[in-house]
Steps between C-alpha positions, in 0.01 A plus 500: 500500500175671439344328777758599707471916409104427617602312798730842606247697392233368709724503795558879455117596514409279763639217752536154363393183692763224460340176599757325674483223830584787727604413871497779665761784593753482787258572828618604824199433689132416430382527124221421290505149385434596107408182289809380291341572174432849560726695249778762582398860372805676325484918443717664399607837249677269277509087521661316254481073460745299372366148454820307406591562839160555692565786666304860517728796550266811646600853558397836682220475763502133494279304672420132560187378635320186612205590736709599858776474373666858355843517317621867399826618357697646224610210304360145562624216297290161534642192384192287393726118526652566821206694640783763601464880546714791545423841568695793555459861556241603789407106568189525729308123540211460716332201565154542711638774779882406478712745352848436306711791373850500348741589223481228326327103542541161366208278555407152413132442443533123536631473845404817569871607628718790427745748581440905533787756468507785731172483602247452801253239569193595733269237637147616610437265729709595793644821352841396435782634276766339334779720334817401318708521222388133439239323565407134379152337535633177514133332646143540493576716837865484535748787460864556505660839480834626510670856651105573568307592810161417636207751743151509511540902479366755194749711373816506309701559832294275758492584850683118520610264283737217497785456280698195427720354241275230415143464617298224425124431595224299469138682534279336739844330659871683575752740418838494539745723460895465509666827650180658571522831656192679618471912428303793636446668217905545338622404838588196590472341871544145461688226318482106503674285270216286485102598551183289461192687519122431400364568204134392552118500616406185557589327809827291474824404721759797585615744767272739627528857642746506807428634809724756658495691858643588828393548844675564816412245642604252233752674293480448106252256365542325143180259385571317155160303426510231228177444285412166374182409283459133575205474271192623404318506763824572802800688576737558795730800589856385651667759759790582613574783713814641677455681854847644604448506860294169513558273229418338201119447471372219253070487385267347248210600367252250342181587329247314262135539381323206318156705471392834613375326816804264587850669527760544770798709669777351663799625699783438679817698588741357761829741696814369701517810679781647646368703734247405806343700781606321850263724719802764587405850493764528208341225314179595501574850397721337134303213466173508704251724574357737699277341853602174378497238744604160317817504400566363100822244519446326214736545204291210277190779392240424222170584365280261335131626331242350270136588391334288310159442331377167354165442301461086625232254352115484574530901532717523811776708541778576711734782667851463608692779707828425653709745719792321663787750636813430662511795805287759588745765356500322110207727385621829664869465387384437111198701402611624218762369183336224293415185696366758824221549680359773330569356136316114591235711712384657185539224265292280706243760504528616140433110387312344781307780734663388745793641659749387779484545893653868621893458491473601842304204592680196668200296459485391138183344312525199317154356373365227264104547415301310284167632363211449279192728452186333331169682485421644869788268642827527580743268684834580629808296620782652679810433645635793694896514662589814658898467519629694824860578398586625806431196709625241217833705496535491915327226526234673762159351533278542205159524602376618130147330434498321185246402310574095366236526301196688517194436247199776428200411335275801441130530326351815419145578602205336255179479509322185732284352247207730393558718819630819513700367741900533418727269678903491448772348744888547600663161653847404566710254635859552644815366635691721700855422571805704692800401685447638799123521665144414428442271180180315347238502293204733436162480269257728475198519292284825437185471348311825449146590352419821328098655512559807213182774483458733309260778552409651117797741436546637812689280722676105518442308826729234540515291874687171522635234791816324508542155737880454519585131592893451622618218599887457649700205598852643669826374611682742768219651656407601870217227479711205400776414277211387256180670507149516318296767535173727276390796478187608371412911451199669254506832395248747387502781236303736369624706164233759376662758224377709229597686208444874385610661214411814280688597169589885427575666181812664518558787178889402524707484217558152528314396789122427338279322862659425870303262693502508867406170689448453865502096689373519839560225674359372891659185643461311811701211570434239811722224650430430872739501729705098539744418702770320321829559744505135516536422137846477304600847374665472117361764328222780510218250430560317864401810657167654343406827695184592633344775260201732545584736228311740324691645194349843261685554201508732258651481124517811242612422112485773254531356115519745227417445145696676180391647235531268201744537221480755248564302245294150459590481120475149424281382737226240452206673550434181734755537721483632848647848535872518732464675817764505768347454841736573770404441897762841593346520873451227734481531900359275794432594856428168729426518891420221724310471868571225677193420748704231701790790597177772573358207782855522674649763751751754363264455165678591157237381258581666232838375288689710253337684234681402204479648177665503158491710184672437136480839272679507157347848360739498189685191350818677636392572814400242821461503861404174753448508856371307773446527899406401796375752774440416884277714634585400877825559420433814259745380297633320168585148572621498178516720155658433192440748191728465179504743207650493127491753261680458106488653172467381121877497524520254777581717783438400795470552871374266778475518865328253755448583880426224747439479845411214747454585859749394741646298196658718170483874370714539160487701209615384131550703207653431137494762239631442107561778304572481148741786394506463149379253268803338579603544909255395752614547873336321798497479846367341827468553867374338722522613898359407873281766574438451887907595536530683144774194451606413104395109441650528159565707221650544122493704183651397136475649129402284203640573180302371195639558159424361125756227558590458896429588779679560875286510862700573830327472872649588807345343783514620849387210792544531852750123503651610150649755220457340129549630184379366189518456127395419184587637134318327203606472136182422311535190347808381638421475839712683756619543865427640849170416701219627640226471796181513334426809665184606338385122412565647097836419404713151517882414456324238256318754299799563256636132461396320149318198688262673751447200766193289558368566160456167422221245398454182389399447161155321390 
């Protein structure tokens, strides 16, 4: 008995460690992993033991402790056989970041399972609530709840939630809820009797975001994709899409990376239309388009793409691109919605750097290459198809040259022996293929040796020859349905460049030197003057044009410096101090005279000056331009100058002008303005500026709050009206779709698995 009035005693002054095989408390995401024999701390105003029956009865600012783990509440009774607890009276249990709050709690330390009264659970990880008047831990992450609701929104009254009569869910897996109805705030807008939705990070299987718009030309649109993690190291999304005025349109998506150099993206989608264009005025105006002269009678349409890169043995690797399309409409009639042009476009070039032919284009590229680089080598093999679609659909001749294969070996220049001598080569060898006209075989080798001179700091002198050997053996040509034939040409040049620069103090704020450096450069360039009409004609190397070219050039970069940081607290005394250089001011000026053109009659020696000129003055602020100028003409032959301007809160506007003589003359602008923290609205336009035509245009508003978000585009094109959708509950997923207008925001961005985030373990 006396011990026992010490024991209370000492647990009234200060906290008393029991030393008991601890697992730890109910988590509802990631905790510490505490060892087992770390023992629970118990606080309390007043704690009492009764050892017949092993259990500690605490009151008044209770709290339980064993390193992350946190248990506070009025009353806590711990049952020392059983390893049971129960609190009541402001229950509050955290475990690392995760958050449990209630009435009242029952939990088993053992299996670490238990059941909270009128309470809410909050995991960290993906900010997600769980309220009820019940709720059970009956697994490490496993929850079932009953009358409760679930959101990812703060607040007592969240901007949505989801209510059912009995939820359960498994963190890192599923929810599901049985008469789930979904609220806007104390409104509700939809109920299900039966709702599964994800309640995780990490990639698994499940339904992702739908897809939801409508066009005039197509009517409504619905896309359901289907996620599935095969593994570690692959996935696959499953689609399904309705198109009310064409059909029901079916795709796969395949994707895998085994290293950070070997991955892949497939796809396929596949559309028993039900609606063709026959040619007829009528037809072409619903279903075609605009100055098109093949007509599109197929009601079997499909797309199939792949990129793919390989690291292979001995150092090689190797390059797959496929582009295989049913029609020549496929790629303009589905641009946008998941599985469209626009949405594979920019996958292929997010992962690969490599994106797809123009959707315009009825010629598509499919290629195979195989490389390795060694030091100063490099050899290529390459097997090039250019698919005409237009001709494989009418069955027209093709007369697209293919290349079946083609092999590069290439060595860059080195020194001969002890000489200062550099020598380096290009060869090739090719086998050129097409349906209809000239086929064969071509090889070419290009050795070329390099004299470099330099002249103390003042100048570089660089001249070099070239002796290009080609060698052809046709089929189809006007000399014989087989013929050999060679071609040998040299070429002279002469480089000779130098490099000024001076640095200037500048008494700016931030700004401490700005160096100003000037490359003059003189070249002349020589190939005499070959006939070669005789020779088979399959690409730009069969006909090498006479040159007598001497090119100036100028090139202007301005680099500033800043001013250090104030404050290099910390530093080793050792270590290099940070400046920021930052090239802000680059522009070229290049002009040519041809010699050859100034020996003829009506003599234009001189070819376009062309010039170019990159200026970013402030990190918000840019400008690029380039032109050429003919001064026979006196005028552009073409101009192109773009501009874009933002702020520290993202603003933005940006606006391109091109022009091509005789060719194109457009103007393109998009501006995104963000309203509030909250709204941001955008817009685009682009229009034909030779007959002040619109090409295309849109606008939308983006919504972003705490716990979802909404983003609606209208776009305006000159064969189509379509609106589109998407509204996002954070952690749930949600429904709509969007284009990807700005290249900054994805229909995938909200779902729990985001795709192609998978690797294969070690």
């Amino acid at each position: 008995m006396f011990l026992n009035r010490i024991l209370i005693l000492m647990l009234l002054v200060c906290s008393v460690a029991v030393a008991v095989p601890a697992p730890a408390f109910p988590d509802m995401g990631s905790i510490a992993q505490d060892s087992p024999d770390t023992p629970w701390h118990i606080a309390a105003d007043e704690i009492s033991y009764d050892k017949n029956i092993d259990q500690y009865i605490a009151r008044g600012h209770v709290t339980i402790s064993q390193e992350a783990r946190r248990l506070s509440a009025d009353f806590v009774r711990f049952d020392h056989k059983t390893m049971m607890a129960y609190a009541s009276g402001h229950v509050m249990m955290t475990a690392g970041e995760d958050v449990m709050t209630g009435n009242s709690m029952n939990v088993n330390l053992a299996s670490e399972t238990g059941t909270l009264y009128e309470g809410t659970i909050f995991i960290k990880e993906n900010h997600f609530y769980i309220r009820g008047n019940t709720l059970r831990k009956v697994g490490k992450k496993s929850y079932t709840a009953d009358s409760a609701s679930v959101s990812t929104c703060d607040g007592d009254t969240p901007d949505w939630k989801i209510t059912g009569k009995h939820i359960a869910v498994t963190i890192e897996g599923y929810g599901t809820i049985e008469h789930a109805a979904l609220w806007a705030k104390q409104m509700p807008v939809l109920y299900t009797p039966y709702m599964m939705f994800p309640a995780k990070t990490k990639r698994q299987s499940g339904f992702l975001t739908p897809e939801i718009g409508f066009s005039q030309r197509d009517g409504s649109e619905y896309s359901q994709p289907f996620y599935w993690a095969i593994n570690d190291w692959s996935d696959a999304t499953i689609y399904l899409e309705h198109i009310a005025m064409r059909g029901e349109k079916t795709g796969v998506e395949y994707r895998y990376v085994l290293d950070p150099e070997s991955k892949g993206i497939f796809m396929l989608d596949y559309l028993k239309d039900r609606q063709i264009n026959d040619g007829t005025p009528s037809s072409i105006a619903d279903w075609g388009y605009t100055g098109e002269t093949t007509p599109r009678t197929n009601t079997d349409r499909y797309w199939l793409r792949m990129k793919s890169d390989q690291t292979l043995p001995l150092g090689f690797s190797a390059k797959l691109d496929l582009d295989i399309v049913s029609d020549q409409d496929y790629l303009r009639d589905f641009q946008n919605m998941y599985l469209g042009y626009n949405d594979s476009n920019a996958n292929f070039n997010r992962y690969f750097g490599r994106g797809l032919d123009d959707y315009n284009s009825a010629v598509r590229t499919n290629r195979l290459n195989v490389s390795k680089y060694w030091s100063g080598y490099s050899l290529n093999t390459e097997a090039l198809w250019y698919d005409n679609v237009v001709a494989r659909q009418t069955g027209a001749p093709d007369s697209s040259l293919q290349q079946l294969p083609s092999l590069q070996l290439y060595g860059s220049p080195k020194f001969l022996y002890q000489t200062p001598i550099l020598v380096g080569f290009s060869s090739e060898v090719d086998n050129f293929y097409r349906q209809t006209g000239e086929t064969g075989q071509r090889a070419d080798v290009y050795p070329r040796m390099y004299y470099p001179w330099q002249y103390k700091q003042y100048f570089t002198l660089e001249p070099s020859v070239g002796v290009r050997e080609t060698a052809w053996y046709a089929g189809n040509n006007e000399n014989g349905p087989n013929a050999t034939m060679t071609r040998n040409i040299y070429d002279l040049n002469l480089d000779m460049s130098s490099e000024i620069s001076r640095v200037f103090s500048v008494d700016g704020e931030n700004i401490e030197k700005i160096k100003h450096t000037i490359v003059p450069k003189l070249s002349y360039t020589y190939i005499p003057e070959t006939s070669q009409i005789s020779y088979p004609y399959f690409d730009q190397l069969d006909r090498i044009a006479e040159q007598n070219l001497v090119t100036c050039s100028v090139t202007n970069t301005f680099t500033s410096k800043s001013r250090p940081p104030k404050n290099l607290e910390g530093r080793s005394p050792d270590a290099p101090i940070p400046y920021a250089y930052n090239e802000f001011l680059r522009f070229e000026l290049d002009q040519s005279y041809d010699i050859h053109e100034a020996q003829q009659t009506n003599p234009q020696p001189f070819l376009p000056l062309y010039g170019e000129a990159q200026f970013m003055p402030y990190k918000y602020l840019s400008f690029q331009t380039d032109a050429e100028w003919s001064y026979y003409d006196n005028a552009f032959k073409s101009r192109n100058i773009g501009a874009m301007v933002m702020d520290p809160r993202q603003d933005r506007i940006f606006t391109e002008y091109r022009y091509q003589k005789d060719s194109s003359e457009s103007v393109y602008t998009n501006l995104l303005v963000s309203l509030s923290d909250r709204l941001q609205a955008y817009t685009d336009y682009e229009m034909n500026a030779k007959d002040s035509q619109r090409i295309e245009s849109g606008v939308g508003v983006r919504y972003q709050s705490q716990c979802w978000s909404v983003d609606l585009r209208y776009m305006d094109e000159m064969s189509d009206h379509k609106f589109m959708f998407l509204i996002s509950l954070s952690g749930l997923g949600g429904f709509g779709g969007t284009d990807n207008a700005f290249g900054d925001y994805s229909g995938h961005s909200t779902v729990f698995n985001a795709p192609y985030q998978v690797i294969r373990n070690p």
